[in-house]
N, C-alpha and C positions, 0 to 999 in steps of 0.2 A: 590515417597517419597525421591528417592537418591537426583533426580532435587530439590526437595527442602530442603532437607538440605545441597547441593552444595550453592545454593542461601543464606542461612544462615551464612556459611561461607565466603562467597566471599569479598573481601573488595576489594572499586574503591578507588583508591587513586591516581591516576596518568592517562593518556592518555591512555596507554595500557588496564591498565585494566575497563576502561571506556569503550574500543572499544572492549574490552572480554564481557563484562557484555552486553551491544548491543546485538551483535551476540546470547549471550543466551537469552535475551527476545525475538527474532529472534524464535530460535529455540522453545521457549515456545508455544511462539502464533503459529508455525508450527502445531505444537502436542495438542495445544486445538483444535484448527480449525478442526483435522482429527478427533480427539474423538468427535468432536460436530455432526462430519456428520456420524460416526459411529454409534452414541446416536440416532440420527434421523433415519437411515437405521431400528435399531430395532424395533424403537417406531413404525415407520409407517405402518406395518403390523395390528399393535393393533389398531391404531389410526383409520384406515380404517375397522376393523372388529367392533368399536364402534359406528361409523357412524351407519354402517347396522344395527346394534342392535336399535338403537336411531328411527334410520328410519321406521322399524319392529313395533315397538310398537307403532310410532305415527299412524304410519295407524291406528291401532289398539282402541288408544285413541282417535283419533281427535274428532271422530263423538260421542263418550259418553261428550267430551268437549263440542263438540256445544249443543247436548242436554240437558244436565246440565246449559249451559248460556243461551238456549230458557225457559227451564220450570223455572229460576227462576226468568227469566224475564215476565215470563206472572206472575208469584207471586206478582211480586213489580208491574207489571200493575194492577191488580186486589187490590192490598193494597190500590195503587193509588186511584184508582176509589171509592173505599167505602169511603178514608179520603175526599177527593174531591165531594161529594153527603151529608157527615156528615159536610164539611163547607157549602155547600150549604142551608142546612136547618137551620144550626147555624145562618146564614147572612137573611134570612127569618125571622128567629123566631124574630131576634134584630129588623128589620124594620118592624116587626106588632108592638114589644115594642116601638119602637120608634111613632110610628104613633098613637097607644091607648095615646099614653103620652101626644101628641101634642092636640089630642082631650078630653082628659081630662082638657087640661088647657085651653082652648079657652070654652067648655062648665062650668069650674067653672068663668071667667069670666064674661061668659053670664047670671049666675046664675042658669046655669041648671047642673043635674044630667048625673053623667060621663058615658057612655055608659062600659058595664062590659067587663074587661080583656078578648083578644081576643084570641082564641085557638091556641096554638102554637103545631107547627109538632114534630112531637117525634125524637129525635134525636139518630140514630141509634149508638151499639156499637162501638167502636172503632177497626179497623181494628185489628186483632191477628198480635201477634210478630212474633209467631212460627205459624205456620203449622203442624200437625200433620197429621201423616197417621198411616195404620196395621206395617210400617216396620219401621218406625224414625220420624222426626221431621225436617222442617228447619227454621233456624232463620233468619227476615228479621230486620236489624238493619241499624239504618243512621246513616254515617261516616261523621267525619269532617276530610279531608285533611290538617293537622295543617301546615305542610312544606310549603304549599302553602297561608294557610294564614300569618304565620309568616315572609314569604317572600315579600306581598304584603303591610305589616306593616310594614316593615323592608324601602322598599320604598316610604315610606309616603302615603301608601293608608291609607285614615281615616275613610272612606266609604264603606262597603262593606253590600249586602242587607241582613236583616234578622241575621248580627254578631254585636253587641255591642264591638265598640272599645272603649277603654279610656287607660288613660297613669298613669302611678302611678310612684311618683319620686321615688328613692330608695336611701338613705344615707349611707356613710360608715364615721366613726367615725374614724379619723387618729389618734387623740392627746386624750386620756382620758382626760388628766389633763384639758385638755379646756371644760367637761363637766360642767354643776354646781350641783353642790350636789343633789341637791332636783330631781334630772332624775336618778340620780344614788340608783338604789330598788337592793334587793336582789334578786328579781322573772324575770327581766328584763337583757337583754345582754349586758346591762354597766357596768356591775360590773364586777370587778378584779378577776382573779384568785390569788390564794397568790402566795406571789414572784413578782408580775406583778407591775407598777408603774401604 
């Protein structure tokens, strides 16, 4: 606190006390530099006993981590596989539609009677979001990475599979007065606050 209200006071006004004032930035950065490595001396007892600590408990958690990223991986496999067996049977059912249709209309040309609507496979529920058990519940939910598409939009990707991109202009209105009337509503963001031009 003296050092810096000595600094406060100091005034350079001439060669001398330019090469005074030197000297004591000199001696400043002396006296950081030691408190810096004194600051570290204490820290690093701590810094080293957090380690251990850190290290302690991963042992501890790692292996509840992998088990927690294996069972909820067999979850989204097993999700997988029910949606992937209900598209299956979706993509069957549409091509017996498809195929009664094409024989219905080749037989009303021929003049004959359409052969009847063919049995379609029952199309199983849709996988559960949640999971349930006797002690909780877990939730299987699909993420979109927005960072990653906005990025890829951002560098002219236009195409990406399964995301609908489109562009929408977006206007700002600099001059009022250049609107015309008839846009200017009260329910709509043209209109003047009072006071405004």
């Amino acid at each position: 606190m003296r050092i810096n209200r000595y600094a406060q006071i100091t005034q350079v006004t001439d060669q001398d006390t330019a090469r005074a004032a030197t000297n004591d930035l000199g001696m400043v950065a002396n006296l950081k530099k030691a408190i810096e490595e004194k600051r570290r001396n204490y820290k690093a007892p701590l810094l080293e006993y957090a380690k251990r600590i850190d290290a302690a408990f991963t042992f501890i958690t790692s292996p509840l981590e992998a088990a927690d990223k294996t069972l909820r991986q067999k979850l989204i496999d097993y999700n997988q596989k029910i949606e992937a067996e209900r598209q299956r049977i979706i993509d069957i059912n549409r091509l017996k539609e498809q195929a009664a249709f094409l024989e219905a209309e080749a037989a009303r040309d021929k003049g004959q009677e359409s052969s009847p609507q063919p049995k379609l496979e029952r199309i199983p529920d849709i996988a559960p979001e949640h999971f349930r058990a006797d002690i909780g519940a877990v939730g299987i939910t699909t993420t979109i990475d927005r960072d990653k598409v906005d990025q890829a939009v951002a560098k002219g990707c236009k195409d990406i599979p399964g995301i609908y991109i489109w562009f929408e202009p977006k206007w700002k209105v600099l001059n009022l007065k250049m609107v015309p009337e008839e846009y200017k509503r009260k329910n709509t963001r043209l209109t003047t606050k009072k006071g405004e031009d």
